[in-house]
C-alpha positions as CSV (number, residue, x, y, z in Angstrom):
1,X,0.0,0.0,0.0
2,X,2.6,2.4,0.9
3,X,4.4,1.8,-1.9
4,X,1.5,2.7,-4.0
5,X,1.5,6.2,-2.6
6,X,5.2,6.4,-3.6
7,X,4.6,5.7,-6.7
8,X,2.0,8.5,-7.1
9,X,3.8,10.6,-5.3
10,X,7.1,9.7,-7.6
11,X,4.6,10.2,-10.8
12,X,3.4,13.3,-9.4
13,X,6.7,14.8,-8.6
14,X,8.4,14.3,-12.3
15,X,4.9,14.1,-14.9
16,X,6.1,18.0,-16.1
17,X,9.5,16.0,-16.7
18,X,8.1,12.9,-18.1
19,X,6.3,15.0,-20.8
20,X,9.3,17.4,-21.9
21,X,11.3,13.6,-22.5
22,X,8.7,12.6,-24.7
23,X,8.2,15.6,-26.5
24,X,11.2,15.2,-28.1
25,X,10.3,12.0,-29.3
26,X,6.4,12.0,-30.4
27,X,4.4,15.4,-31.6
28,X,2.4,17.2,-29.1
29,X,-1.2,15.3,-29.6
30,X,0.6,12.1,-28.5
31,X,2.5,13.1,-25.3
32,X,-0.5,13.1,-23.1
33,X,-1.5,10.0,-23.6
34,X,2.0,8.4,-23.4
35,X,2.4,9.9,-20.0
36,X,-0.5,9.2,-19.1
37,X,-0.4,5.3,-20.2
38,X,3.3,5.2,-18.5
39,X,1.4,5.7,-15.2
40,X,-1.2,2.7,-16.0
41,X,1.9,0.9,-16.7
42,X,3.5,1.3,-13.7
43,X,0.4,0.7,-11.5
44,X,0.1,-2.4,-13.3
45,X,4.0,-3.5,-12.6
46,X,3.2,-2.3,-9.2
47,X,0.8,-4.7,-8.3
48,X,3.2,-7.8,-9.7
49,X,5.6,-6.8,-7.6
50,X,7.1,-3.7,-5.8
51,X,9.4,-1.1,-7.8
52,X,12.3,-0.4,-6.4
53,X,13.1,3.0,-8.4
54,X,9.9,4.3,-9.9
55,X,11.2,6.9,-11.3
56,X,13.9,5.6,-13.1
57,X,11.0,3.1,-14.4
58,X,8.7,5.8,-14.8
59,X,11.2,7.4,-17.4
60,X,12.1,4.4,-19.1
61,X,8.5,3.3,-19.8
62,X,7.6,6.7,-21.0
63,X,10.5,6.8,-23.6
64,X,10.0,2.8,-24.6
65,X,6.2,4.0,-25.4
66,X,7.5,6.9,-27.2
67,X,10.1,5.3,-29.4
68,X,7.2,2.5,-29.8
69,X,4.9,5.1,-30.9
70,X,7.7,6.6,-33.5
71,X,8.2,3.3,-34.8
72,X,4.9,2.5,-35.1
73,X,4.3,6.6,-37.1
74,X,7.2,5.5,-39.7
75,X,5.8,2.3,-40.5
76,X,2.4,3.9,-41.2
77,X,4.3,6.6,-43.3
78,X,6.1,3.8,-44.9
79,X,2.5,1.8,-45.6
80,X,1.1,5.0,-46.9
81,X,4.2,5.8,-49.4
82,X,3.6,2.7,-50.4
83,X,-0.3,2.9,-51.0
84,X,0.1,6.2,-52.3
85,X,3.1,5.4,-55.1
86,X,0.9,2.4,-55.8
87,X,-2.4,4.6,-56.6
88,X,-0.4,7.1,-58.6
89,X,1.2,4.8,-60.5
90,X,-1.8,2.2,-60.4
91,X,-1.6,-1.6,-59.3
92,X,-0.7,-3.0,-62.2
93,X,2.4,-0.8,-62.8
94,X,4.2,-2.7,-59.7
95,X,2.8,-6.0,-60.4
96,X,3.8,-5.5,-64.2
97,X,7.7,-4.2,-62.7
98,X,9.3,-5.2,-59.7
99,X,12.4,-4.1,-60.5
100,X,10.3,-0.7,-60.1
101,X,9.1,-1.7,-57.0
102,X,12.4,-2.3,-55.7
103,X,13.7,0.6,-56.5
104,X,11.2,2.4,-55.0
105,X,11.2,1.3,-51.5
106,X,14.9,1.2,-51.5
107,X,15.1,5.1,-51.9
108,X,12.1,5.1,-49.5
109,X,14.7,3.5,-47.2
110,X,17.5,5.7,-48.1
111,X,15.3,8.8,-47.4
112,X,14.6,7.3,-44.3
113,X,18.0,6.9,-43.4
114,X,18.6,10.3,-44.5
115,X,16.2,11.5,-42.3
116,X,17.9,9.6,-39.0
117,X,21.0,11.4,-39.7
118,X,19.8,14.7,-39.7
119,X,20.8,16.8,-36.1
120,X,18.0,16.3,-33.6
121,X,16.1,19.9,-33.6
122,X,16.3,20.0,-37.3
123,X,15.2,16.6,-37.6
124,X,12.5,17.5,-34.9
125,X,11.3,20.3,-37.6
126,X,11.5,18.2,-40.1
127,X,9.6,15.4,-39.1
128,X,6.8,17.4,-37.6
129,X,6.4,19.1,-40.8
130,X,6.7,16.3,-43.2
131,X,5.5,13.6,-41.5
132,X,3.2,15.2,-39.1
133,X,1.6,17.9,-41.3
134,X,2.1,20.7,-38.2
135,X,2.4,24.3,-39.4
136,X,5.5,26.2,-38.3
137,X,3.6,28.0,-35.7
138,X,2.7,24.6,-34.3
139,X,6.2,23.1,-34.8
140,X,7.5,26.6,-33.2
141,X,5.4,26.4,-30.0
142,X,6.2,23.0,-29.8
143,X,9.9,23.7,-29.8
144,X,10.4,26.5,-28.0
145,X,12.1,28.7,-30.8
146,X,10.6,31.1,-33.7
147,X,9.4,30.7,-36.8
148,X,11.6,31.6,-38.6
149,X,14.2,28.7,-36.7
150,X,11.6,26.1,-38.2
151,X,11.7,27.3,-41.3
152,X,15.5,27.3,-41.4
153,X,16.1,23.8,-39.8
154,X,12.8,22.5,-42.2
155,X,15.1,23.7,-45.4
156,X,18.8,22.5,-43.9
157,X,16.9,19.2,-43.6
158,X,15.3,18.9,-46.9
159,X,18.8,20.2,-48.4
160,X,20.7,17.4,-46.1
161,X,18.4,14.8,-47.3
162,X,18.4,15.7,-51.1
163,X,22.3,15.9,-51.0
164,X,22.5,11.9,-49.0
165,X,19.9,11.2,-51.9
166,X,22.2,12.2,-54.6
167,X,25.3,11.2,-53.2
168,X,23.7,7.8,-52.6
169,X,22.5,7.6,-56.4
170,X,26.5,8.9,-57.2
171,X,27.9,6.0,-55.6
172,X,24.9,3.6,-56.7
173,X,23.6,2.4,-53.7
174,X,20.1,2.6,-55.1
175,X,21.1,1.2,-58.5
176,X,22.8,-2.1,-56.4
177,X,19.7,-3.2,-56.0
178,X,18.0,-3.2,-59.6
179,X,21.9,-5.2,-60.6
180,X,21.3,-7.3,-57.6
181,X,18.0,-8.2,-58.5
182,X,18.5,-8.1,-62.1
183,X,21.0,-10.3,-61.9
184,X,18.8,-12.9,-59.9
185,X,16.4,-12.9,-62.6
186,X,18.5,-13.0,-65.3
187,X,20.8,-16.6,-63.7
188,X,17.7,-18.0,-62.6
189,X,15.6,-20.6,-65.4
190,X,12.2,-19.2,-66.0
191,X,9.2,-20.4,-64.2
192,X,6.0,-20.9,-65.4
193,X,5.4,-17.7,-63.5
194,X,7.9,-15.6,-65.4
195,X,6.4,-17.1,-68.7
196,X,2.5,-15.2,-67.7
């Protein structure tokens, strides 16, 4: 019982904390609800068995929900790069070409890439905008700066990720995998599949 109370009390103490750390991970709708499911979390771990530093477990279950939530955000954005490429470019235009295809999500993943590389506010900007759709008033407030910071990191980061892009396509790291899988096709006897 008691150490219920410390663990409310701990929650109590730090929440202000607990929602600046995962801030800086997930945009401003989802930190509410990740703070507030780190608390359900730890009341639940609670009544297994006692916590010996709840804070130090109330942090780390905030920022593994957070990074959980991230992950989960880029495979949606991956998904819908996916169903969007495919509705622009219709269904049968990947079925028809997978070297296409491959291609494709291999830039996706390079962009992606890209975008991990990028220095943490502007990637911040960056992702908020892109990703997120958040205006640069929202992304501002959000980060504590000015506008005008957004709009600077939101350009150094599509400049940063257009140059990776390039540089990638210089040295043909996108173009190893249309050889690579070119070459599978071509060494490999034709199926009945191949034949249509």
């Amino acid at each position: 019982m008691d150490s219920d109370k410390s663990l409310d009390r701990t929650y109590l103490s730090i929440v202000g904390r607990l929602k600046r750390a995962v801030a800086g991970i997930v945009p401003p709708r989802e930190v509410e609800d990740i703070v507030q499911e780190t608390y359900v979390r730890a009341c639940q771990a609670e009544r297994e068995s006692p916590i010996a530093a709840p804070r130090s477990f109330l942090f780390r279950t905030a920022r593994n929900l957070a990074l959980d939530h991230a992950k989960r955000a880029e495979t949606r954005l991956s998904e819908s790069f996916d169903e969007d490429e495919a509705g622009h470019l219709g269904r049968q235009a990947y079925a028809g070409d997978p070297l296409r295809e491959a291609v494709s999500h291999e830039e996706f993943s390079l962009f992606c890439e890209a975008v991990r590389l990028l220095p943490a506010q502007c990637r911040r900007a960056f992702v908020l905008k892109k990703v997120y759709g958040y205006s640069r008033r929202e992304i501002a407030v959000h980060m504590g700066v000015s506008e005008n910071t957004v709009q600077t990191q939101i350009a150094r980061g599509m400049k940063a990720c257009m140059q990776f892009m390039e540089r990638c396509e210089r040295e043909g790291r996108v173009n190893q995998v249309v050889e690579l899988k070119t070459s599978r096709l071509s060494s490999r006897p034709a199926s009945k599949d191949d034949l249509g």
